[in-house]
C-alpha positions in Angstrom: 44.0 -19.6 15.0 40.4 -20.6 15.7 39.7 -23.7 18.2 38.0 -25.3 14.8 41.2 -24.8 12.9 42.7 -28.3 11.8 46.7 -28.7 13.1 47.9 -30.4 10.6 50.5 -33.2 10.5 54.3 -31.8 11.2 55.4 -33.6 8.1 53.2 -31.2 5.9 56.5 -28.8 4.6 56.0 -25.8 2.2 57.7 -26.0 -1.2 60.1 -23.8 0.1 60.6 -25.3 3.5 61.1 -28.3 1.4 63.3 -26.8 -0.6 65.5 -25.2 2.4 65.8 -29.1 3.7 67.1 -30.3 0.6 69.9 -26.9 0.2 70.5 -27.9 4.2 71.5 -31.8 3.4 73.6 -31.0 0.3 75.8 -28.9 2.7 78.9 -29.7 4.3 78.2 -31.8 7.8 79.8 -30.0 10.3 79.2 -32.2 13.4 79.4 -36.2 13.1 78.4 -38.1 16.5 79.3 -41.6 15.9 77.6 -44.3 18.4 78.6 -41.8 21.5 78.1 -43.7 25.2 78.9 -42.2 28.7 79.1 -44.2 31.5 79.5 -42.6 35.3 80.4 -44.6 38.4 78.5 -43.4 41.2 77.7 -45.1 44.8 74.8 -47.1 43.5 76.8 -49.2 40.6 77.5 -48.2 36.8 74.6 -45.6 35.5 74.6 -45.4 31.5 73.8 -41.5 30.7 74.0 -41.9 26.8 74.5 -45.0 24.7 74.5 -45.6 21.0 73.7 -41.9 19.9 74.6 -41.2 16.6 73.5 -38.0 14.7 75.2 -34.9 12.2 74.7 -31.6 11.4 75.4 -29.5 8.8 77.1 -26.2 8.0 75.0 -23.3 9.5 72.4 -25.1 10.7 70.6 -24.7 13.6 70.0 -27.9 15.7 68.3 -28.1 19.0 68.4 -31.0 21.5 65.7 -31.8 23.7 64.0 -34.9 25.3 62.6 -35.5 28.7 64.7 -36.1 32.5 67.3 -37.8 32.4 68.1 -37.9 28.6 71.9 -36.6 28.7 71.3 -33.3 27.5 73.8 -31.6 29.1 75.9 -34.3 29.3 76.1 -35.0 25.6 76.6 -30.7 24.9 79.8 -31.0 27.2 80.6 -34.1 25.7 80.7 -32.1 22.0 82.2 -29.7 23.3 85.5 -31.5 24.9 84.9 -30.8 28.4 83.5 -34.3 29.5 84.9 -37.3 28.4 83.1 -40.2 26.3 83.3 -43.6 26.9 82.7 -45.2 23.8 82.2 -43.7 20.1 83.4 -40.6 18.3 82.9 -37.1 17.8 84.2 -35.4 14.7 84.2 -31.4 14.5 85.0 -30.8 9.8 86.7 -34.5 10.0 88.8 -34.0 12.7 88.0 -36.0 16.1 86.8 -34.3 19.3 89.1 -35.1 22.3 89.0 -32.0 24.0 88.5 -27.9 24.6 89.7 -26.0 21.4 89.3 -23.2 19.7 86.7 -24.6 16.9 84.0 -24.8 19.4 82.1 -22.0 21.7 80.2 -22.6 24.6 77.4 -20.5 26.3 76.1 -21.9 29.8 72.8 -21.3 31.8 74.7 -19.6 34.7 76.2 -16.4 33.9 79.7 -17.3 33.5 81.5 -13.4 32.8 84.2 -12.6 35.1 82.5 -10.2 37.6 85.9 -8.1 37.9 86.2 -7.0 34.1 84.2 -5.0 32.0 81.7 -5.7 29.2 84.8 -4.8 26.9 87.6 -7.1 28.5 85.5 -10.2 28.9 85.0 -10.5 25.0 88.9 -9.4 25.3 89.8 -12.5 27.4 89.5 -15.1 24.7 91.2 -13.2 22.0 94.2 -11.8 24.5 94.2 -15.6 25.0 94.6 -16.3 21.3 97.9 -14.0 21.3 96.0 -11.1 19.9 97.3 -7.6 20.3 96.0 -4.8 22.3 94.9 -2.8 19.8 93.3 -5.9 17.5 91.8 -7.5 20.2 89.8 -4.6 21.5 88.9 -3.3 17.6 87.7 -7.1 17.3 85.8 -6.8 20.3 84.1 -3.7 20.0 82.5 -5.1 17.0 81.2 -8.4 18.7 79.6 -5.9 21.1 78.2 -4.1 18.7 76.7 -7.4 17.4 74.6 -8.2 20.4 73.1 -4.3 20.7 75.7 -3.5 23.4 77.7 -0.7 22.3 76.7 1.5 25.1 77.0 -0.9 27.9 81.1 -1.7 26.7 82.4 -0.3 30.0 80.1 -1.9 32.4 80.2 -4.5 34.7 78.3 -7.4 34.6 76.2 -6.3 38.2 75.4 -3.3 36.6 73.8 -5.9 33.7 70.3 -7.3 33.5 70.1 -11.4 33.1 69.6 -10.6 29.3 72.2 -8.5 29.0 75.0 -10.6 30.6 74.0 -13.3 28.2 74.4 -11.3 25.3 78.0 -10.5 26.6 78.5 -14.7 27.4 77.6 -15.1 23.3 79.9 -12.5 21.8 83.0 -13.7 23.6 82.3 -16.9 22.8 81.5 -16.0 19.3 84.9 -14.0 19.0 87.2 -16.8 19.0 85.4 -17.6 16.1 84.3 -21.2 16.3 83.1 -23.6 13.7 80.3 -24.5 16.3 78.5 -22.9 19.3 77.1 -25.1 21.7 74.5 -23.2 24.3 73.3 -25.8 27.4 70.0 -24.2 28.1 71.7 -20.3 28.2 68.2 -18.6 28.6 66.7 -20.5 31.1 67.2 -18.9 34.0 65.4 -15.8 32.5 61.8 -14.5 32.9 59.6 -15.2 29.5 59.6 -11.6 28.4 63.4 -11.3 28.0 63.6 -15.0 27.2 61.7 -14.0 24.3 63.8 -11.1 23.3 66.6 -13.3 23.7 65.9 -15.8 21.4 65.1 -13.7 18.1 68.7 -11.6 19.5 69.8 -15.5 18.8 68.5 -15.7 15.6 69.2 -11.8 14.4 73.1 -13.0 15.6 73.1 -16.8 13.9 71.8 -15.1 10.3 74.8 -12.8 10.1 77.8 -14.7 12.0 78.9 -18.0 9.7 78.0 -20.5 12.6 76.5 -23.6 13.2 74.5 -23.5 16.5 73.8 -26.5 19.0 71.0 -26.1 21.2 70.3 -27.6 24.5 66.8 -26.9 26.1 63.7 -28.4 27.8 61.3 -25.7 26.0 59.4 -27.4 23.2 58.1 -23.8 21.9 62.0 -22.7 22.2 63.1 -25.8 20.7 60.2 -25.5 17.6 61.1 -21.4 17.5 64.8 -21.6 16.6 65.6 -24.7 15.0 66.1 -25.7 11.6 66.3 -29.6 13.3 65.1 -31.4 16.5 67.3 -34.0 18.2 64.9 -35.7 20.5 66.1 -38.4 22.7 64.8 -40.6 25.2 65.7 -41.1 29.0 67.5 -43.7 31.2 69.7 -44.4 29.5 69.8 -41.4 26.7 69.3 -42.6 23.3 68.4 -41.2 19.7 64.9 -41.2 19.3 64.6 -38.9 16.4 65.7 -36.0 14.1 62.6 -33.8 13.6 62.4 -31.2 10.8 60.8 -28.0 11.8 58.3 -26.9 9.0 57.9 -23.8 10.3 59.4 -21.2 7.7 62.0 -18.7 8.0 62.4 -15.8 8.9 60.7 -16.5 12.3 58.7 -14.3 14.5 56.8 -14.9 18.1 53.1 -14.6 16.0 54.0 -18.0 14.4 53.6 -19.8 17.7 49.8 -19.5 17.4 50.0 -21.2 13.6 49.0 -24.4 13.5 52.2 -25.8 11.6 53.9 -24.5 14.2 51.5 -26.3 16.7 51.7 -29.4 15.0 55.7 -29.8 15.4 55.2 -29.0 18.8 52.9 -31.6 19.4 54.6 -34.0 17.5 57.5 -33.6 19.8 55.7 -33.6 22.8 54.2 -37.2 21.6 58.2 -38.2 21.2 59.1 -36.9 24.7 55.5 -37.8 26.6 54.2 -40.7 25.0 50.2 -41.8 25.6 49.9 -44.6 28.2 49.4 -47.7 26.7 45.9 -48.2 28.7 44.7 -44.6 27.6 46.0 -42.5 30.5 48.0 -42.6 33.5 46.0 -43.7 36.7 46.7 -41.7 39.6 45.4 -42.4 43.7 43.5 -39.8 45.2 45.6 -37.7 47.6 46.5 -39.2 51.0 46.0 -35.9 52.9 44.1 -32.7 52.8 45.1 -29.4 53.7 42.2 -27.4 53.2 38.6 -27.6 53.6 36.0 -28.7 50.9 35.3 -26.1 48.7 32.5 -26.6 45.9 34.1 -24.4 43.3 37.6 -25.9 43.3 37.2 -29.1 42.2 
């Protein structure tokens, strides 16, 4: 894009990214949050992480959540997922109410979570030998989740002998082999360098267009966020509330060139006005620094 080329507004959709939002809301809704509040008790009184958040999202779609420190990102995911509690409203996973782990929902955390002491092979086994499957069915089963993720080679390794990347992969396919209704992912490729954080994300999307899934997104990355989504939870901070469900224009398939297109640059700044708001006086005043710990140099100012 040129520096003279226009961004236009967000809002401005395609025919046929028009069309894909109307197919998207005449689907099924897979994931109804109804009014959802947490409260925590901690040394210095009450503290309200997330109050009055209602939201849905439908079969197969791809919904990422983002919003600025302090939101309840993480603490909503593990709320969806049934391994926090809520204190007030409802989560409903195809009608049925959310009150804790089960087998309808996958999870994929930042930290590598494998179990160091089993192969690439047997930790996409664990879940399924949990699930009472044989032997023999639950390594055939496996085997092809492995395959899924471009790991076929690596089935007997360990996870030290795996790069960050890799071990991720492994983390999505056994959650993905339980077969869930919904994967929820709490910011899984952030602790990766940008290259394979790259990689990893159209891996995400290569995965999410041939597994029937619906995918829940946690991040802080607004080119992340803008790359996979079909939708944009954005919320705001302190306490964490709805602040709005963005639809990316963006068309599909995606690819990393579309960053630098200016509808893709235009949802990204729309976001970033949601999540870093102007100041009201025109900018944010700042003091000069207090101290100095270098000399006075004319061509660092």
């Amino acid at each position: 894009m040129s520096p003279t080329t226009a961004i236009p507004s967000y809002r401005e959709q395609s025919p046929e990214v028009a069309a894909r939002f109307e197919r998207l809301r005449q689907r099924e809704v897979t994931l109804e949050v109804r009014r959802l509040g947490k409260v925590f008790d901690s040394s210095r009184g009450r503290v309200t992480a997330l109050e009055d958040v209602s939201f849905s999202v439908h079969h197969r779609e791809f919904t990422c959540v983002i919003g600025p420190s302090g939101c309840g990102k993480s603490t909503l995911v593990r709320i969806l997922a049934g391994l926090e509690t809520k204190t007030s409203g409802e989560v409903l996973v195809n009608g049925e109410s959310v009150s804790g782990p089960g087998p309808d929902r996958g999870m994929v955390f930042q930290g590598y979570t494998l179990f160091p002491w089993l192969s690439v092979k047997q930790n996409v086994m664990f879940g399924l030998r949990m699930s009472r499957h044989s032997e023999f069915a639950a390594e055939r089963e496996a085997r092809e989740w492995i395959a899924l993720v471009g790991l076929s080679k690596f089935e007997n390794a360990y996870p030290h002998q795996l790069s960050g990347g890799m071990k991720q992969r492994v983390a999505i396919a056994r959650a993905l082999a339980n077969q869930p209704r919904v994967l929820f992912m709490d910011e899984p490729f952030g602790a990766l360098d940008a290259q394979t954080r790259g990689q990893m994300q159209s891996y995400l999307l290569d995965i999410w267009k041939n597994v029937d899934i619906t995918i829940v997104f946690i991040t802080h990355d607004l080119d992340e966020a803008v790359f996979l989504s079909d939708r944009i939870l954005v919320l705001d901070a302190n306490p964490g509330r709805f602040r709005e469900m963005v639809e990316v224009p963006v068309p599909r398939p995606r690819s990393m060139e579309q960053m630098f297109d200016p509808t893709f640059l235009a949802a990204r700044k729309h976001i970033e006005s949601l999540i870093h708001p102007p100041a009201k006086d025109g900018g944010e005043s700042r003091e000069a620094p207090v101290m100095r710990l270098a000399k006075p140099d004319p061509d660092v100012v």
